[in-house]
Wavefront OBJ file of the C-alpha trace (Angstrom):
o trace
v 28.389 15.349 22.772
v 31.284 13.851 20.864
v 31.289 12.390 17.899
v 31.450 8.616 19.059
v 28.288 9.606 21.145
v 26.491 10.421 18.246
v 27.595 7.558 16.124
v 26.503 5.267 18.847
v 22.795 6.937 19.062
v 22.398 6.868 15.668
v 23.232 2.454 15.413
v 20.480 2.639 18.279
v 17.708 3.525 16.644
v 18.242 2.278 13.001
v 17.400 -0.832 12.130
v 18.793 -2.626 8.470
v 16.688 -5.095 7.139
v 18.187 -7.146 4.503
v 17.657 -7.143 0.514
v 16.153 -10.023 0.318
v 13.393 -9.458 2.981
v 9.938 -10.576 1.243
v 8.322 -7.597 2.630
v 10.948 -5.123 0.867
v 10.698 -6.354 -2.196
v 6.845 -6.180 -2.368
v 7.095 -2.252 -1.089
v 9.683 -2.458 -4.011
v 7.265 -3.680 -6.373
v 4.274 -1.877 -5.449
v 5.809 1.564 -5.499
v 7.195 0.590 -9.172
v 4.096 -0.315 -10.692
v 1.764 2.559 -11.910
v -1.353 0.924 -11.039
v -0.154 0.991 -7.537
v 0.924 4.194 -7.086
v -2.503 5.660 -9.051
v -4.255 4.060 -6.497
v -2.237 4.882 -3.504
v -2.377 8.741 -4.811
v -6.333 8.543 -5.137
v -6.728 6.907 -1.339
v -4.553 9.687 0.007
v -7.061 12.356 -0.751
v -10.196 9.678 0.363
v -11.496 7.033 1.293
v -13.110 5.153 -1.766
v -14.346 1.338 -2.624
v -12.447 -0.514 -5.244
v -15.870 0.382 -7.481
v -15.027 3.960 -7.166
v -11.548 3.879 -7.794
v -12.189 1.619 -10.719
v -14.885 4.477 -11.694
v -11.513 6.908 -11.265
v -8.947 4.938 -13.587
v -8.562 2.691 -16.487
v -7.600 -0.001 -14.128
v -9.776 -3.452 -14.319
v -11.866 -4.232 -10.602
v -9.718 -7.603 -11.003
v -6.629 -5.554 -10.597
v -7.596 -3.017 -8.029
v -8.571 -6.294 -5.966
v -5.502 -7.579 -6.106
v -3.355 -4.179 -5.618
v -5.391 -3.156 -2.455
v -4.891 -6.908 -0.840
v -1.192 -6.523 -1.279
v -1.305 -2.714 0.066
v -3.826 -4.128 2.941
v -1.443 -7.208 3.566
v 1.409 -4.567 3.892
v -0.378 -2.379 6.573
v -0.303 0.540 3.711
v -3.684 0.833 3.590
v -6.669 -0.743 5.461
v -10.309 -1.543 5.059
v -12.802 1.203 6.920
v -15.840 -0.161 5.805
v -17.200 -3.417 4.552
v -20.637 -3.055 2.358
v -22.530 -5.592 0.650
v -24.427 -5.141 -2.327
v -26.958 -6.880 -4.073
v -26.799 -8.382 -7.823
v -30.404 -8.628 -8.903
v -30.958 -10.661 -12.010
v -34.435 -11.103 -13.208
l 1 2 3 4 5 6 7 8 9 10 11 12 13 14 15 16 17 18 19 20 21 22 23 24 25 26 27 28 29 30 31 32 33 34 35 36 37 38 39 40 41 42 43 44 45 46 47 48 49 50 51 52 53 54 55 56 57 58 59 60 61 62 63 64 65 66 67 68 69 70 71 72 73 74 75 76 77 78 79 80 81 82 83 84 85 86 87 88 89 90
């Protein structure tokens, strides 16, 4: 195989998207921001609700929320189970 053969099966199978592509820069951002990545490391051992991983960090439920819709919206990380729970108040 020579070395033009190689070059051309290489431009084959990668694909360059550009800088500016919305989904790149929010990849960009999440892997930047602490919060993120504490939360990313935490659902690669298991799965957990936002509750729990609240439970595991000093992050607010507000912010988990809104980190695990952008990671969800991403295709990083997806929902397994949907539970209700009930607020009593008496």
């Amino acid at each position: 195989m020579s070395n033009n053969d190689i070059s051309d099966d290489l431009t084959e199978k990668i694909k360059i998207l550009a800088t500016d592509d919305e989904k790149i820069k929010s990849f960009g951002e999440l892997f930047t921001n602490d919060s993120s990545r504490e939360i990313l490391q935490l659902l690669f051992n298991e799965e957990l609700t936002a509750t729990q991983i609240v439970q595991k960090t000093d992050i607010s439920l507000q912010l988990v929320k809104y980190h695990l819709n952008k990671l969800q919206s991403l295709g990083i990380v997806k929902i397994s189970k949907i539970k209700k729970t009930l607020n009593l108040k008496i």
